[in-house]
DOMAR-414616 format. One record per residue (C-alpha): x, y, z; residue in one letter; residue number from 1. Coordinates in nm, 4 decimals, always signed. Layout:
(node (X; Y; Z); A; NUM)
...
//
This chain:
(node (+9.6006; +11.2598; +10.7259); X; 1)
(node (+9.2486; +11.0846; +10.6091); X; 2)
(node (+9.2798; +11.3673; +10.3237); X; 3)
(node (+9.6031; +11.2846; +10.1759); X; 4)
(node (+9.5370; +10.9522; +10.1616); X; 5)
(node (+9.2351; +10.9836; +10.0051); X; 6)
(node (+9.4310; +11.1841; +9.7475); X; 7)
(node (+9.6448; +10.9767; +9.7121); X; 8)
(node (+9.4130; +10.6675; +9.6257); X; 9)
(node (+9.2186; +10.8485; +9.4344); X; 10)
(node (+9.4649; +10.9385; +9.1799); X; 11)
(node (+9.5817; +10.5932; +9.1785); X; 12)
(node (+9.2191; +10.5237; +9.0697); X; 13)
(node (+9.2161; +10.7763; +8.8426); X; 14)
(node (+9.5651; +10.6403; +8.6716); X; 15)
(node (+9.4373; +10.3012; +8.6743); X; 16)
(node (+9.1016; +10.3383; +8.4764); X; 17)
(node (+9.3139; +10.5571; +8.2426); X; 18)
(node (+9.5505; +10.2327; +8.1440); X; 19)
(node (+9.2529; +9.9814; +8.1543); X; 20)
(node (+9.0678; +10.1937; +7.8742); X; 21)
(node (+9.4183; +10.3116; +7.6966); X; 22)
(node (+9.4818; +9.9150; +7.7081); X; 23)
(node (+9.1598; +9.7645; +7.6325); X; 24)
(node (+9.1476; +10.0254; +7.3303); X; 25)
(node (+9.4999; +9.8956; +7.2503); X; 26)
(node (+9.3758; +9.5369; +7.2248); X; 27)
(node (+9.0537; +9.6084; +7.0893); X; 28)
(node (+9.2742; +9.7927; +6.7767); X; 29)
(node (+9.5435; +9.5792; +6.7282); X; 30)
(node (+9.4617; +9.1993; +6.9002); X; 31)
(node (+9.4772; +8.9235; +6.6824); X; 32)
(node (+9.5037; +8.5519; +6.6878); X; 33)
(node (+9.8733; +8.5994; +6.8315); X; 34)
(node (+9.7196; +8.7756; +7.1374); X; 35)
(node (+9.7423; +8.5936; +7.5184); X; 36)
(node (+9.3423; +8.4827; +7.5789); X; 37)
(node (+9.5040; +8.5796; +7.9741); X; 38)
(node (+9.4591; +8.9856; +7.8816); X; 39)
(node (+9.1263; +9.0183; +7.9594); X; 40)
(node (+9.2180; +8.8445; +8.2975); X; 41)
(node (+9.4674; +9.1401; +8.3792); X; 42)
(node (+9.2033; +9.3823; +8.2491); X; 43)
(node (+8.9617; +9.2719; +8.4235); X; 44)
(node (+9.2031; +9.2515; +8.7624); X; 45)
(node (+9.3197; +9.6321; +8.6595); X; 46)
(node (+8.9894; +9.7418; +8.6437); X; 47)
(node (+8.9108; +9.5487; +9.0192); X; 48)
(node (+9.2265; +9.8024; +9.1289); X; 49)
(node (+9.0621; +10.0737; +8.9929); X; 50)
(node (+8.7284; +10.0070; +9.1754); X; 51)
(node (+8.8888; +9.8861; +9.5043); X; 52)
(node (+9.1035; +10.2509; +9.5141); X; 53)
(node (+8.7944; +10.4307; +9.4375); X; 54)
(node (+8.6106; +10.3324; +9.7507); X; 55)
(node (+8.9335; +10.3100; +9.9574); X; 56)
(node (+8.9156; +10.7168; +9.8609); X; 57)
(node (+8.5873; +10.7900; +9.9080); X; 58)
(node (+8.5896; +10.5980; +10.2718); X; 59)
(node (+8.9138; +10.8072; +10.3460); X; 60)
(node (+8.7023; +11.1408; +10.2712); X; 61)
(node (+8.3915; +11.0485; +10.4399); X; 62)
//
């Protein structure tokens, strides 16, 4: 059971630091004046997911 959920965390990790980069490269392209100064807030929270999954996966295969 510890196995699968460690899967399963760690390709929500996986997924999630895929969309923060895909995103930050989005903004990084294409932001301009126009663009909410709240982004890097949900990057930054995205990339806290990403983190927190990681280690919820590596405690749930160790």
């Amino acid at each position: 059971m510890n196995y699968l959920l460690g899967t399963i965390f760690l390709l929500l990790s996986i997924w999630q630091f895929v969309m923060f980069k895909r995103s930050l490269t989005h903004f990084k392209q294409q932001g301009d004046k126009n663009t909410s100064p709240f982004i890097m807030f949900a990057l930054w929270s995205g990339l806290l997911f990403a983190i927190t999954f990681l280690g919820i996966a590596i405690s749930c295969f160790f």
